[in-house]
Structure formats: C-alpha cells, structure tokens
GUMAR-335400 format. One line per field, with one value per residue (C-alpha): residue number from 0; residue in one letter; x, y, z. Coordinates in nm, 4 decimals. Layout:
BEGIN
num: c(NUM/...) $
residu: c(A/...) $
u: c(X/...) $
v: c(Y/...) $
w: c(Z/...) $
This chain:
BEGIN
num: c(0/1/2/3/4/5/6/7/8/9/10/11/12/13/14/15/16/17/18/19/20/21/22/23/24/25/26/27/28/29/30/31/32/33/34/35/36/37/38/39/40/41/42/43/44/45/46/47/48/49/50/51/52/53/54/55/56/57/58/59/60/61/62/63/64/65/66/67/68/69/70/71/72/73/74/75/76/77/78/79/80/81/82/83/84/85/86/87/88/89/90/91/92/93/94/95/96/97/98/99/100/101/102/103/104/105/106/107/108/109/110/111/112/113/114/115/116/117/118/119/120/121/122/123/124/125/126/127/128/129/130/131/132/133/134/135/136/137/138/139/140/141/142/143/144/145/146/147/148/149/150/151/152/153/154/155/156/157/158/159/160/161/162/163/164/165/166/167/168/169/170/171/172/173/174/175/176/177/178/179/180/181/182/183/184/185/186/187/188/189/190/191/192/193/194/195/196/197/198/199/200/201/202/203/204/205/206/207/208/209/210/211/212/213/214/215/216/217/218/219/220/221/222/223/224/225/226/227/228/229/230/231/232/233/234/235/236/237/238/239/240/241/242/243/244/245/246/247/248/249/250/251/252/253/254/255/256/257/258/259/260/261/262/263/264/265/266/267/268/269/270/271/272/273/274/275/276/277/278/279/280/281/282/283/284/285/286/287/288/289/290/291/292/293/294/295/296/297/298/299/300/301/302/303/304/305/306/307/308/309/310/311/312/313/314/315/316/317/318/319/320/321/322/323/324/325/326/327/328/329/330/331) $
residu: c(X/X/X/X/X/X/X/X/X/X/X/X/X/X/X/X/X/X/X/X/X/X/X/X/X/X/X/X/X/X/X/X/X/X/X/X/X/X/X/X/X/X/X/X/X/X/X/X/X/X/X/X/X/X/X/X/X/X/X/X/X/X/X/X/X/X/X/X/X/X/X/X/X/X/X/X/X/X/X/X/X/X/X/X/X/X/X/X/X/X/X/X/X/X/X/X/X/X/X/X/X/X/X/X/X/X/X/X/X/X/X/X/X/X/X/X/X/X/X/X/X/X/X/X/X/X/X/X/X/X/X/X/X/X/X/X/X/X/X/X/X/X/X/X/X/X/X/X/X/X/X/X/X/X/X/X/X/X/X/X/X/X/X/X/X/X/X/X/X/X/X/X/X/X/X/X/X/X/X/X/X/X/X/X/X/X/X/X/X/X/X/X/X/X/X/X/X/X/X/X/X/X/X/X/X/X/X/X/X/X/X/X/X/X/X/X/X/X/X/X/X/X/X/X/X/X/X/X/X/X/X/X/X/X/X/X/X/X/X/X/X/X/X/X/X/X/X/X/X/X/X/X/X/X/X/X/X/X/X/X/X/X/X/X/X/X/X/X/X/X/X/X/X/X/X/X/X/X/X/X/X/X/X/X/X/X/X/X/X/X/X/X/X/X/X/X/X/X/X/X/X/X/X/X/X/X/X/X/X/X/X/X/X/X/X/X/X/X/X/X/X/X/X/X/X/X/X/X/X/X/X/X) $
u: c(-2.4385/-2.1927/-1.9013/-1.6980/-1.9002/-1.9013/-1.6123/-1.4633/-1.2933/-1.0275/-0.9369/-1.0742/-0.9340/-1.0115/-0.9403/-1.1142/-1.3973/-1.4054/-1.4046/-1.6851/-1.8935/-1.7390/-1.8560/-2.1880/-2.3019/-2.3880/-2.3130/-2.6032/-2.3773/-1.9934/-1.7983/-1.5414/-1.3336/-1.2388/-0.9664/-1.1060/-1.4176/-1.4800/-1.5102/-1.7097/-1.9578/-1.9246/-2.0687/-2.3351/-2.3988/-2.3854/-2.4190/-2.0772/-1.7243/-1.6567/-1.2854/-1.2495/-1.4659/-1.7333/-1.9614/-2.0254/-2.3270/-2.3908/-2.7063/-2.5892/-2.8125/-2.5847/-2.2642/-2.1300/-1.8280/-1.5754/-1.3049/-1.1389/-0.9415/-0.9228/-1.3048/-1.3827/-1.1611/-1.3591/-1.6574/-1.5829/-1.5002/-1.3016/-1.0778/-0.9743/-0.6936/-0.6882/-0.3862/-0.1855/0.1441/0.3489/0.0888/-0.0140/0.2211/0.1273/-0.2094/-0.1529/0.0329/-0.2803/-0.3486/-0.2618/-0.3857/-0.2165/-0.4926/-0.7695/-0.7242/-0.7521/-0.9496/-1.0090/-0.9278/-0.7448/-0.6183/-0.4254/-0.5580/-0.2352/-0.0195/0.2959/0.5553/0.5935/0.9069/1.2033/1.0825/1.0700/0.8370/0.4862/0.2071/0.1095/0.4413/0.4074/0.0763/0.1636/0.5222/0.3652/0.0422/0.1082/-0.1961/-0.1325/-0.0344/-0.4058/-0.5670/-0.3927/-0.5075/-0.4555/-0.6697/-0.5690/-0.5709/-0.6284/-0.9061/-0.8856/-1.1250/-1.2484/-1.4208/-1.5818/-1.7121/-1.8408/-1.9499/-1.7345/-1.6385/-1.3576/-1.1280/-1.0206/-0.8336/-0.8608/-0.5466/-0.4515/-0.2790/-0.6522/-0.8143/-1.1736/-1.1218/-1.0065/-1.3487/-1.5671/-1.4856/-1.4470/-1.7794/-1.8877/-1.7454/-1.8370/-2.0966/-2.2398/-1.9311/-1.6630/-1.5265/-1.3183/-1.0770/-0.8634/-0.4982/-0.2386/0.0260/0.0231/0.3377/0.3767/0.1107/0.1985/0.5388/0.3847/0.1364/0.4957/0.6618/0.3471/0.3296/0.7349/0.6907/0.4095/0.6200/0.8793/0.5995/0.4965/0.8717/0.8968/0.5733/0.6595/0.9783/0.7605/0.8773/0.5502/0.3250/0.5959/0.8381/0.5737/0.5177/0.8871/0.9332/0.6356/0.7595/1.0866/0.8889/0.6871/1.0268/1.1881/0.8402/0.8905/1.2565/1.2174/0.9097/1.0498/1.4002/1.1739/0.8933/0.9443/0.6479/0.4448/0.3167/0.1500/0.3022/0.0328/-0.2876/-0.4450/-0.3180/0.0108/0.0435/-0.2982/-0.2697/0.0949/-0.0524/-0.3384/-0.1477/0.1187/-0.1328/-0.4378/-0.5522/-0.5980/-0.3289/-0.1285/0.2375/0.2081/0.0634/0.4114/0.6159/0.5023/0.5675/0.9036/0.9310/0.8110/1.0977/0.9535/1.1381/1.0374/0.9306/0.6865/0.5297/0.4357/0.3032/0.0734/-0.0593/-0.1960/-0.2314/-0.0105/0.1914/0.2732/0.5371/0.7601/0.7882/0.8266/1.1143/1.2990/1.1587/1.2562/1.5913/1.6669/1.5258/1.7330/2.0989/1.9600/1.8578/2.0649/1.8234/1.8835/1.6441/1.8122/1.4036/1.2942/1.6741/1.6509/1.3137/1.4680/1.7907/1.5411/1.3374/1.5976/1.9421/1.8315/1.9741/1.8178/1.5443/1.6748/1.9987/1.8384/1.6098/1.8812/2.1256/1.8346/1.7505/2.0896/2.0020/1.6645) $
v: c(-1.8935/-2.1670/-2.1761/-2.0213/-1.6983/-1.3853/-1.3871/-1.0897/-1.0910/-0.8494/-0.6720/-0.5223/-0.7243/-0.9689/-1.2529/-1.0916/-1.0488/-1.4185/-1.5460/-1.2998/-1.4675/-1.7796/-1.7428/-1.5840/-1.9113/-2.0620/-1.7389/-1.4933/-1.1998/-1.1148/-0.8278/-0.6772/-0.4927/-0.2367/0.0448/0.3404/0.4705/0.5747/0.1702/0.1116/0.3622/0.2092/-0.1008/0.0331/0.2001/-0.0519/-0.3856/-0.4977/-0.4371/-0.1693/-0.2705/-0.6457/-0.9190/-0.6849/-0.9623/-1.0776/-0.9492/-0.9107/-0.8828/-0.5739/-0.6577/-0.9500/-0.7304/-0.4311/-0.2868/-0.1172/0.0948/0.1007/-0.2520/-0.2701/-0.2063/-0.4857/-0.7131/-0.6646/-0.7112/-1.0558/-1.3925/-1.5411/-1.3102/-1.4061/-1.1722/-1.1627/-0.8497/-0.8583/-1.0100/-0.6505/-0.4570/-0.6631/-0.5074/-0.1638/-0.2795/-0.4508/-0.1299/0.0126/-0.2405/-0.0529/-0.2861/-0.6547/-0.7713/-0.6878/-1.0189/-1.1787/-1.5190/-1.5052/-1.7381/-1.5799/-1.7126/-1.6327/-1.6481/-1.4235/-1.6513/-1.4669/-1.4128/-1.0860/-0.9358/-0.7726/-0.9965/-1.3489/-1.5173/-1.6683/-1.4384/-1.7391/-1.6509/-1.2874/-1.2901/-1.5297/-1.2849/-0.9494/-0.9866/-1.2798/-1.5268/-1.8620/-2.1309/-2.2907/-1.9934/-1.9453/-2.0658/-2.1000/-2.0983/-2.2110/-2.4624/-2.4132/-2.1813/-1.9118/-1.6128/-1.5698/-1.9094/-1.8635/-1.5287/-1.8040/-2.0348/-2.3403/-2.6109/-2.4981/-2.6605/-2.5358/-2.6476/-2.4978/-2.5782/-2.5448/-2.6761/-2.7079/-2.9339/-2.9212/-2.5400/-2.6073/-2.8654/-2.6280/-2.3701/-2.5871/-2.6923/-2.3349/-2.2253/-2.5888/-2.5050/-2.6356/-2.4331/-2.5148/-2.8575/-2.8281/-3.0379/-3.0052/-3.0234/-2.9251/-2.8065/-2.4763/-2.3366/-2.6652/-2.4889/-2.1104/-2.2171/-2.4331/-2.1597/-1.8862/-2.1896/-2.2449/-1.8093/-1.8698/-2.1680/-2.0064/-1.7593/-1.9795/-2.1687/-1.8603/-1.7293/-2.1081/-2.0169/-1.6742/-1.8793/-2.1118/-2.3973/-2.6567/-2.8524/-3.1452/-2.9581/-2.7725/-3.0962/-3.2311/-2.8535/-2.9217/-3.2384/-3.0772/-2.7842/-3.0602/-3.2555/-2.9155/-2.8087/-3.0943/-3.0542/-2.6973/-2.8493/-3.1441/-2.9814/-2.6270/-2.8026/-3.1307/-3.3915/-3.6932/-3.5175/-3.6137/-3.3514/-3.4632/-3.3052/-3.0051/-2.7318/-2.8439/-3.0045/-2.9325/-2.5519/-2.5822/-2.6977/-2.4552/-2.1301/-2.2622/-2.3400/-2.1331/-1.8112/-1.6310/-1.6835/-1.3775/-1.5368/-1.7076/-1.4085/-1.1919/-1.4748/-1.4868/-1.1300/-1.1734/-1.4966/-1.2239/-1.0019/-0.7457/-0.6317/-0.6603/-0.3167/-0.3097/-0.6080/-0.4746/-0.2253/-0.3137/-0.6067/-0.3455/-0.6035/-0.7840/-1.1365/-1.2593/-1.4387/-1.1500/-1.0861/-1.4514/-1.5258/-1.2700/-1.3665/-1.7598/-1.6419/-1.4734/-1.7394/-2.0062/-1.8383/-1.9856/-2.3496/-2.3870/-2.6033/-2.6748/-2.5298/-2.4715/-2.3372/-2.0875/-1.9826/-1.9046/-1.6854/-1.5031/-1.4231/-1.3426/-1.1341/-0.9007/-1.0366/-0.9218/-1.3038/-1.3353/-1.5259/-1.8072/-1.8803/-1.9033/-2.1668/-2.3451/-2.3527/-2.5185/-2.7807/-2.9215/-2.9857/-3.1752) $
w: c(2.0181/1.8851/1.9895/1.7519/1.8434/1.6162/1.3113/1.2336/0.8705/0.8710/0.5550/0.2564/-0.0542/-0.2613/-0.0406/0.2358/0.0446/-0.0878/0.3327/0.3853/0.1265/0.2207/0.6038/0.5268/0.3421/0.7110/0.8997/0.9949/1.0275/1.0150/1.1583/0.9097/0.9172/0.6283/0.6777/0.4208/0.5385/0.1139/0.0466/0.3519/0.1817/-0.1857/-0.0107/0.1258/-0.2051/-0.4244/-0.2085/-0.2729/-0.2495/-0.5119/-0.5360/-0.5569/-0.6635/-0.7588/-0.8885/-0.5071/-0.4009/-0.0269/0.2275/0.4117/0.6845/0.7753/0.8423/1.0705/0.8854/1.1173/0.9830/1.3361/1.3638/1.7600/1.7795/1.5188/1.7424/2.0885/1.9183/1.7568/1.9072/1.6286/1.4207/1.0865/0.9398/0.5199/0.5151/0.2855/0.4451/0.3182/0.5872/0.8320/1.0692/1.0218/1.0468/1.3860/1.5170/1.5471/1.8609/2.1455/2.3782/2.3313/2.5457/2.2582/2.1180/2.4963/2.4680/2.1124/1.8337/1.5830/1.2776/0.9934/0.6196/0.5101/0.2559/0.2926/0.5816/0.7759/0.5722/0.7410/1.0707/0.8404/1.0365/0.9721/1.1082/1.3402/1.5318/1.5064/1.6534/1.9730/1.9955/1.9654/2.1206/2.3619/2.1928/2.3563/2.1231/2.1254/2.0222/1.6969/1.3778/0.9955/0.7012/0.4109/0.0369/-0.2944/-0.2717/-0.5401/-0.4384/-0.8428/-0.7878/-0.4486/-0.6133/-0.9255/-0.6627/-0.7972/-0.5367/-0.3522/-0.0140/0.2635/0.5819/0.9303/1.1204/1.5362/1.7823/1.9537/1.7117/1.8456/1.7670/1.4483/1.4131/1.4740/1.2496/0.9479/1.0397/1.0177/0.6852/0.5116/0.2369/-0.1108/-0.2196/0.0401/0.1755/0.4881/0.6540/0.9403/1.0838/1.3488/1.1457/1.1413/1.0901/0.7950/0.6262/0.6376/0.5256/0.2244/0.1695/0.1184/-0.0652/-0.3092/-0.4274/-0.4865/-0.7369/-0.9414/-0.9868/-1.1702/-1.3412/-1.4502/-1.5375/-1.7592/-1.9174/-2.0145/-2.1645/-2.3746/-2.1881/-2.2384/-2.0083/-1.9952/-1.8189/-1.5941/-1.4882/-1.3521/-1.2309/-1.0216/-0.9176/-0.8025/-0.6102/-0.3988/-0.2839/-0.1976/-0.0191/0.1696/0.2522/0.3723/0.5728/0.7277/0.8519/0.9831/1.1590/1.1658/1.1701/1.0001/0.7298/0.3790/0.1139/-0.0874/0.1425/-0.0499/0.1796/0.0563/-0.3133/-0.3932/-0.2763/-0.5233/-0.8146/-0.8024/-0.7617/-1.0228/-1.3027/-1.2836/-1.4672/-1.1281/-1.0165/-0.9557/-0.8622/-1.2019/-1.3914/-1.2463/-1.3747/-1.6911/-1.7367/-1.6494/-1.8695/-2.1054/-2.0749/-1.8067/-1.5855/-1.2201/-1.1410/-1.4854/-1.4222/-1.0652/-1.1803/-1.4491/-1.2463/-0.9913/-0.7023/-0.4588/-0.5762/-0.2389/-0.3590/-0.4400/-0.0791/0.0065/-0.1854/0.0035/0.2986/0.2666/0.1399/0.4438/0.6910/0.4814/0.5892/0.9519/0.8612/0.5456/0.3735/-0.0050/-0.1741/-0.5416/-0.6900/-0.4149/-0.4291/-0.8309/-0.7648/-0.5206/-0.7311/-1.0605/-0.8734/-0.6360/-0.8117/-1.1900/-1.2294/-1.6569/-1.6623/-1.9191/-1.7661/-1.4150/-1.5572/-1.7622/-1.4407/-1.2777/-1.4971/-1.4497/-1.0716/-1.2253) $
C-alpha cells in the first residue's frame, strides 16, 4: 500500500467526477462518495455519472460508491473534498464524530470560501474538526474538468504544509493527462483559487459589453497585481504570482468556453439580470459566492482591491454593468 493509502473523492459533480477519472489513471480503485442513492444507481446503470461529464466512462469494478459521507471517510486514507463551497457545510454536519477524519490527509479541491463563515475550507476543516495543520491539503490550477473528460493535458498542484505529503500525492494523480507540481501555500492558493472565479466573472461581464481582446488583456493584468496584493497582505510569503495555481489558474477561468464564472458574466454583460442568468446556467459559478465572501473578509484587512470590489457591487449592489466597468477603467 503506498502511502497515500485509499482516496476517497467526495462529491458527485462535475469536478468530482473529473478527480475520479483523474485518480483512476494510476489508481486501482477510489472510494466516493455520492449523496443521492438515484445517481449512485444511474452509474451502475450506465457506467458513468448520469449527471455531469457523461462522456467519462468508468470501470465500476475500480470504485465503492457510498452515499453515507462519514462511512466513505473511515474507509479511506486520503480524503479529497470536490463540494461545492455553498454546501460543504451542510455536508460536513453530517460528521458526528470530529475524530472520523483522525490521521487522515484531507484536502480541499473546493474553489470557493465557506460563505457566512468567510474562510477557506482549509481553515474550516482544522477549526471544526480539529485536523492538524500537516494533514491538510489543497488541490488546485487550471484544470478545467471538460478537458480531463477529453483527455487534453491538464496541471495540477498539490499543496501542504507537509511537503513529502504533498509529493506523494502529486506523484499519484500525475498521468499522460495530468502534470503535477507542488507547494506549501495553501491558504495563497485557496485565496487565488476565490480571487480567479471573481475576475472571470468581470471578464465575462467586459465580454458581454463587447469590450475586445485588448482590454481583456490590461484587465487581466490589473486582476494579477490585485491577486497579489490581497495575497501578500493575507498570507504573507515569497511567492511567484506567475505559478499556474495562481496566474495560470486566472487566465484559464477568465478566457475559456467552460468556464462558468465567465459564462455568468457574460450574461450579465448581456443585460441579464443576476437571478436569470442563475438560473438558465443550471450549475454553480463559484464566484458569485466569492465576491461576497472576499467583500466581507476585506472590511477586516482593508486591502484595495478596486476589481473584486466592482463584482461584488454588480452582482449583490445591482451597481449597472457599464458604469461599474467605466468607473474602473479610470483606476487602470
């Protein structure tokens, strides 16, 4: 058994679903962990999540699905949450025992910030369920589940305070399909991974506004130097802005087709409101819950951060769309 041990994937979404493919490219077999018992059966079905990424086809052999989270914990050595940051916590509350996740390694893979709380689930997990600092982890870069599912070259980063932990994962989910690297700054890159959903969003806002690929490009430049303000004055450390897990993890969510922050911006660029736009995306844009989230953790550190600050007042201000942007560009 290596040391890493048996990885649970908890979570039934598309992101989830992207790790589990992800991990069962070296993997023999995963735990996961899926909360309706009706999609646990579509798998077995049909060989593949009938929800999300459909296309991914999976050796049911190689997995025991558990629609009991607690269970699917105990079982597993290392625990990788993909929840949706809006229900992780009502997820969690389900652990009745805080010592279920006793001498595991668990790590995050959420890109979003508990709301009402505003912390990163890093924090929430060593709070709530007393993980020691050294068994916490975080996955994360620009790694957009569509193209694991198509199998294009894709990068991740493992990070922990406990390095060699953080090794030997990468070394587990590095594939044809998946480079790895590794780090120690793990709250850096929940923060940048919150940070990144918020500026698709306004890419995606500028877009929806016709603004062209000349001014994507000094908005993305301004995004980067107020990532790296926020990062520098929360956790403060040597760090390259320009690593994947940060820039690289930017530029992919504010760009791509799959991306969902930018596909809720452009809506709104559009001339949706909010609410519609929600609604006829039918899936989560983590950054709509980030924005509120980094509002509210800003009126602590008081770090200027003009671009996060105009998402936040588009999105739960009604602030229009085209002044917001044109007030910005005067900061530029």
């Amino acid at each position: 058994m290596s040391s890493h041990g048996k990885i649970a994937i908890l979570g039934g979404g598309t992101w989830a679903t992207a790790l589990a493919k992800i991990v069962l490219m070296n993997e023999k077999h995963i735990n996961w962990f899926i909360r309706r018992d009706d999609q646990i059966e579509g798998f077995y079905k049909l060989g593949r999540n009938p929800s999300y990424l459909t296309n991914v086809k999976f050796n049911l052999a190689q997995i025991t699905f558990y629609s009991n989270i607690e269970k699917a914990i105990k079982d597993s050595d290392t625990v990788i949450i993909a929840i949706p940051s809006p229900y992780v916590k009502q997820y969690m509350r389900k652990i009745w025992m805080s010592s279920s996740f006793k001498g595991k390694f668990v790590l995050s893979a959420v890109k979003g910030m508990i709301p009402n709380d505003n912390i990163v689930v890093s924090e929430y997990l060593m709070s709530n369920f007393k993980i020691p600092q050294e068994n916490v982890g975080v996955i994360s870069g620009p790694c957009h589940a569509e193209e694991v599912a198509l199998e294009r070259l894709s990068f991740l980063t493992v990070a922990s305070q406990d390095t060699d932990k953080a090794a030997n994962l990468s070394e587990a989910i590095r594939s044809r399909i998946m480079q790895t690297s590794v780090s120690d700054d793990v709250v850096g890159i929940e923060l940048a991974a919150v940070l990144k959903n918020i500026y698709a969003i306004i890419s995606g806002v500028c877009s929806g506004l016709q603004y062209g690929d000349n001014f994507q490009a000094v908005l993305m430049t301004h995004c980067a130097k107020e990532m790296q303000d926020f990062l520098n004055a929360i956790v403060p450390m040597d760090r390259n802005i320009c690593e994947q897990h940060y820039l690289g993890d930017m530029l992919v969510t504010g760009y791509s087709q799959f991306s969902r922050n930018r596909t809720l911006g452009t809506m709104i660029g559009k001339g949706y409101s909010v609410k519609t736009a929600q609604l006829e995306m039918e899936m989560i844009a983590e950054g709509y819950y980030g924005a509120k989230c980094i509002q509210e953790m800003n009126n602590r550190f008081k770090v200027n951060i003009p671009i996060a600050q105009t998402v936040y007042e588009i999105l739960y201000e009604k602030l229009r769309p085209q002044n917001a942007i044109k007030k910005l560009i005067e900061n530029f």
